[in-house]
N, C-alpha and C positions, 0 to 999 in steps of 0.2 A: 523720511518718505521714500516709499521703494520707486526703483525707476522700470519705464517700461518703452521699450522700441516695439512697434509694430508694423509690420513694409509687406508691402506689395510692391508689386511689378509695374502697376500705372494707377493713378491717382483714382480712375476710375473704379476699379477693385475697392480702394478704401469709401466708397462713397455707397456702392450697390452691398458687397456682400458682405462688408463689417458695420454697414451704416449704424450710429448708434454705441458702438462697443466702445469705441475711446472717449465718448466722454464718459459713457458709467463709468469705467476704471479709474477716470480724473477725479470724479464726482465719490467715489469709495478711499481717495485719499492718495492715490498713485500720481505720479508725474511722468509724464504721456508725449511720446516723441513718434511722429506719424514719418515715414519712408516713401517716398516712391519717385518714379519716372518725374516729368515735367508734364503739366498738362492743366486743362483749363477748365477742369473741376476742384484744383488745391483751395481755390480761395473761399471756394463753399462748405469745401471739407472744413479747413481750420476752422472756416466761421460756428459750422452747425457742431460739431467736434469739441470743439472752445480748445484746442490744442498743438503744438505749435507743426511746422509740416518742415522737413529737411528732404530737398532734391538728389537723387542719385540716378545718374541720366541711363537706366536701364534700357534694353532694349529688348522687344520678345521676339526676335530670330535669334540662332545661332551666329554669334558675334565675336569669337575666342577674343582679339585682340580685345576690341572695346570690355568686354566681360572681366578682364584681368584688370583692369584701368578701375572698373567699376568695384571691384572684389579689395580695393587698394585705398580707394574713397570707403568704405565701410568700415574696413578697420580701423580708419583713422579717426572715422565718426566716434567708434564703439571705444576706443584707445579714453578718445576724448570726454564721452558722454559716462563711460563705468556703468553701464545700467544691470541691472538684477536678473532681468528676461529681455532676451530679443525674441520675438513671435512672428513667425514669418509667413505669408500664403501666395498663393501662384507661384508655378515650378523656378522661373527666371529669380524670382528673389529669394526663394526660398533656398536654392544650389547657391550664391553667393553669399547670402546673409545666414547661411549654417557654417560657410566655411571659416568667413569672416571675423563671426561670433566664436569659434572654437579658438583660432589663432589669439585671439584679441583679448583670452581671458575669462569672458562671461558665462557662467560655471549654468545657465539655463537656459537652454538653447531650445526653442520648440517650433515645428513646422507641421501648419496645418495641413493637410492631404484632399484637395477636392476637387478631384478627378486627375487622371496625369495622362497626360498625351500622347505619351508612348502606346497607348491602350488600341487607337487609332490609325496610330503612326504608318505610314508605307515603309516597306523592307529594310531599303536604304539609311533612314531614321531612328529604326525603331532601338536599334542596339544602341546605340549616342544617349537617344535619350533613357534608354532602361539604365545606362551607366549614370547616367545624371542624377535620375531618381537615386540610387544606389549611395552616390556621396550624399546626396541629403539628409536621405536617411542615416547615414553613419555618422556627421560629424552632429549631427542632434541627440538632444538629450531624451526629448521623447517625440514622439510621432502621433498626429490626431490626425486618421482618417475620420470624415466628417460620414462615414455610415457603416454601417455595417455588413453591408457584401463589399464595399470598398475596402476593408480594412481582410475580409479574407481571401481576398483576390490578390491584398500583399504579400498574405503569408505564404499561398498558393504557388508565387512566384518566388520566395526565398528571399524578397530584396531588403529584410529588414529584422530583428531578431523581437519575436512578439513580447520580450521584457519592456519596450519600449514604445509599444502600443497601446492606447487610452483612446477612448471612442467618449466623448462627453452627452451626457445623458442619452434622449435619443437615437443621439445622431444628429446634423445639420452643421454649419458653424456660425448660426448668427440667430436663426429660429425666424419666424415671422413677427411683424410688427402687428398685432391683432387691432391696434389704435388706425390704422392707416389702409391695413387689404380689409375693411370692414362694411357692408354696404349701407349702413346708417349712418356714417361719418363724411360720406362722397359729399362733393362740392359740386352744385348744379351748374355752375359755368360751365367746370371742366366737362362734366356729364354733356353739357351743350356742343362742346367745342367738337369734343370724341366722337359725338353721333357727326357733326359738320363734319369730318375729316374722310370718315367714311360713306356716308348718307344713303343708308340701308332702305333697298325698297320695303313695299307692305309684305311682309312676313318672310320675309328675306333671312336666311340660318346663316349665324357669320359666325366664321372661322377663324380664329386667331392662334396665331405662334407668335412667342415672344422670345427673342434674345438674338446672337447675332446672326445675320444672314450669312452664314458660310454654310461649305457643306459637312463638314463636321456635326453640324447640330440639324443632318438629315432635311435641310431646306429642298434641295432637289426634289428627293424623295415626297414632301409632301405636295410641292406643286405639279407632281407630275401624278399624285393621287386625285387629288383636289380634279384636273383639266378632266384625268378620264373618268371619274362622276359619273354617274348620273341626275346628281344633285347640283351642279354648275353652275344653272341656269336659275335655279333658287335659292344661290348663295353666294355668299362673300367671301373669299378669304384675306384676312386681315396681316399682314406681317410686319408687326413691330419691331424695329431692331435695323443697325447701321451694315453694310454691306463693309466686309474687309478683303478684297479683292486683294490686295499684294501679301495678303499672309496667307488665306485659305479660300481660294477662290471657287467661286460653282460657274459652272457651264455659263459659256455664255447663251448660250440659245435661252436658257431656263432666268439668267438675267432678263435679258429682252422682253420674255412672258411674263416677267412681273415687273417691269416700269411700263410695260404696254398692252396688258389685259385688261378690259374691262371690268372682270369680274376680282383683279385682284388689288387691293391696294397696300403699298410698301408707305411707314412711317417711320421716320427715323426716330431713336429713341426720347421716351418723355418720362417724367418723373409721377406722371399722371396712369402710373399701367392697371392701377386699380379699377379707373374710370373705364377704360376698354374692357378690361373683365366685367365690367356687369352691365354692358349692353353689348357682349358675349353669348352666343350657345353651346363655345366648347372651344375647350381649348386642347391645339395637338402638338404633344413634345414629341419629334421624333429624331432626336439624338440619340448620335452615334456612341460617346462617349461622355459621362459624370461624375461627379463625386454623390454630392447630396445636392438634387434641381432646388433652388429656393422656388422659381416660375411656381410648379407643384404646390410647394405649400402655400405658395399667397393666392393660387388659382382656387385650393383647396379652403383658404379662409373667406374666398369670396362667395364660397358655393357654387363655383364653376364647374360644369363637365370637363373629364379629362379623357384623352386618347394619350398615350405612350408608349417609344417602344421600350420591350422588355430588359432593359439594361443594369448596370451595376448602377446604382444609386437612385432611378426612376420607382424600380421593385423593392428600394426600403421604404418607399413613401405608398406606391400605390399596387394593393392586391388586386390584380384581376378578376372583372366581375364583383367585386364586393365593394372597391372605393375608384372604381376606375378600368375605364377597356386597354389591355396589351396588347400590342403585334409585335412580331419577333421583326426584332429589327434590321432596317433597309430593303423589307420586304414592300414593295408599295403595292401591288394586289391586294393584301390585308389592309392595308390604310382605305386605302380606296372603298373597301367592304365596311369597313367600321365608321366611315363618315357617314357611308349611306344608313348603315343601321341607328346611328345616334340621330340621324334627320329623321329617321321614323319614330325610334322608341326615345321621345324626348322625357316623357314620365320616369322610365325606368333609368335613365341617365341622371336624374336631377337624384333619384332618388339613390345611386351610388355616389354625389358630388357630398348631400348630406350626409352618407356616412363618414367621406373624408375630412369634412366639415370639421364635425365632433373631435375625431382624431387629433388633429391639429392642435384645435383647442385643449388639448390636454396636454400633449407633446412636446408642441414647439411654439408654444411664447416667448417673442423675443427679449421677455423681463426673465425668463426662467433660467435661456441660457445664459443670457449675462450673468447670472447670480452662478451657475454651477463652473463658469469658465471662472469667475475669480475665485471660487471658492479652488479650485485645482492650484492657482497661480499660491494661493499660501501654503498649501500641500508642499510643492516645490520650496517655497522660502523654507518653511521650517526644515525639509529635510538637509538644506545647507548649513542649516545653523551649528 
């Protein structure tokens, strides 16, 4: 039975953007050893996973000492465990569990690519961490950027020798659940609960962003679209997603406007994000930086309208005007113009949401990519043999 290490950086990563992959890989005959931080999503994971979970108390700032402490636990794991592939995603696991996995022996070393930080980074930062990317890349066997302006944006930059680039099907790295972001499967509770949470006036246009409140993922940017509106007073803006104020903080004033605006209301994250998609009029990405948005394709499965800005990963999923409105991003004038215009032309929005619709559907099932990720994992076996 081949073995397989799979890690992220905090439990939560195994839970949102592989959800699902480790147990098909269990279920295809593999034995399945799950990585990450500490945290108080493992015992849902192993549960829904059926697989077992080992802690390595990573941390996501720049931590040199702790990182070498942690870099020392992994090879011992890997010493220990002999596994066939270690598969690693998010940049913190993936710079120690590539290095780790070279030192330790394990001849398939692969790290997923979905989005990297440096992209973002301020001055000071930026070289550290394009150095960081750089050893990942090298001590790995191969490298899956999860799209396709992502993967030439690495070449672009020299950080990686394209022998060793592999983009699986698509693009994406997990695909959507078409069982779950599907609007015939919703659950009336939850449908209940969702409108309770928000409680939209009569013909009220509500606006929702999903993922986390920093500003990296352009949150400033859209509530300072959203306030100067002219659509404000006929709208909601919805903001799903936990505030991480000591990693990437936003203004505080723009805090304040959304734990104490009326027209805005902030929920911390729920498992239920389908249910807010389809009592939804539009959903707006306006990140700064991505790999491949999953938001996008589950927005897309739900027949959600989408606004996003023009970025590496957002424009493998959605073409302007055709499945989706762009603004070049951190522009918020453009934002601003494109909410009001989707409050007016809601026909012609539904009817770009349907285009993405279909797409999806053909693209990114997340039974498809499961099937084309293991089919690469025996690619690799055989070519060791």
């Amino acid at each position: 039975m081949p073995k397989l290490i799979r890690i992220t950086t905090v439990p939560l990563s195994l839970k949102l953007l592989l959800s699902g992959q480790m147990k098909f890989m269990k279920d295809a005959g593999w034995e399945v050893l799950m990585v990450s931080a500490d945290g108080r999503e493992i015992h849902e994971v192993s549960k829904r996973e059926n697989c077992p979970h080992h802690i390595i108390p990573f941390t996501r700032r720049i931590t040199p000492i702790w990182d070498l402490y942690c870099l020392w636990l992994l090879f011992r794991l890997f010493r220990k465990e002999k596994p066939d592939i270690v598969h690693t995603h998010t940049p913190k696991a993936g710079l120690l569990g590539m290095i780790a996995a070279k030192f330790a022996g394990v001849k398939i070393r692969i790290h997923t690519v979905a989005g990297m930080p440096y992209m973002a980074a301020e001055k000071n930062k930026k070289s550290l961490l394009m150095k960081a990317e750089k050893w990942t890349f090298k001590y790995a066997t191969e490298v899956w950027p999860n799209s396709e302006s992502l993967m030439k944006f690495i070449l672009s930059e020299k950080l990686v020798d394209a022998s060793k680039l592999n983009i699986i099907g698509s693009g994406s790295s997990n695909g959507v659940d078409l069982n779950v972001f599907n609007r015939h499967s919703l659950k009336e509770n939850h449908l209940v609960a969702a409108t309770m949470r928000i409680l939209p006036g009569e013909n009220e246009f509500i606006i929702l962003g999903v993922g986390r409140l920093v500003k990296d993922k352009g949150i400033e940017d859209l509530v300072k679209a959203f306030l100067a509106s002219k659509i404000v007073n006929k709208s909601k803006l919805v903001l799903l997603g936990s505030f991480e104020q000591e990693l990437d903080p936003i203004d505080d004033q723009i805090l304040r406007q959304i734990q104490d605006h009326p027209k805005i209301i902030q929920i911390e994250w729920t498992d239920h994000v389908s249910h807010y998609m389809a009592i939804s009029d539009i959903l707006v990405h306006a990140s700064y930086r991505e790999g491949f948005p999953n938001v996008l394709l589950e927005a897309g499965a739900m027949q959600l309208p989408i606004i996003c800005s023009n970025i590496i990963g957002n424009k493998d999923v959605i073409s302007d005007r055709k499945s989706g409105l762009m603004f070049p991003v951190k522009k918020i004038d453009v934002i601003k113009d494109a909410l009001e215009f989707a409050y007016v032309k809601r026909e012609y929005m539904q009817g770009l949401a349907d285009n993405l619709y279909h797409e999806v559907k053909e693209k990114y099932d997340r039974k498809v990519i499961h099937q084309k990720i293991l089919k690469e994992y025996y690619r690799l076996m055989d070519q060791e043999v």
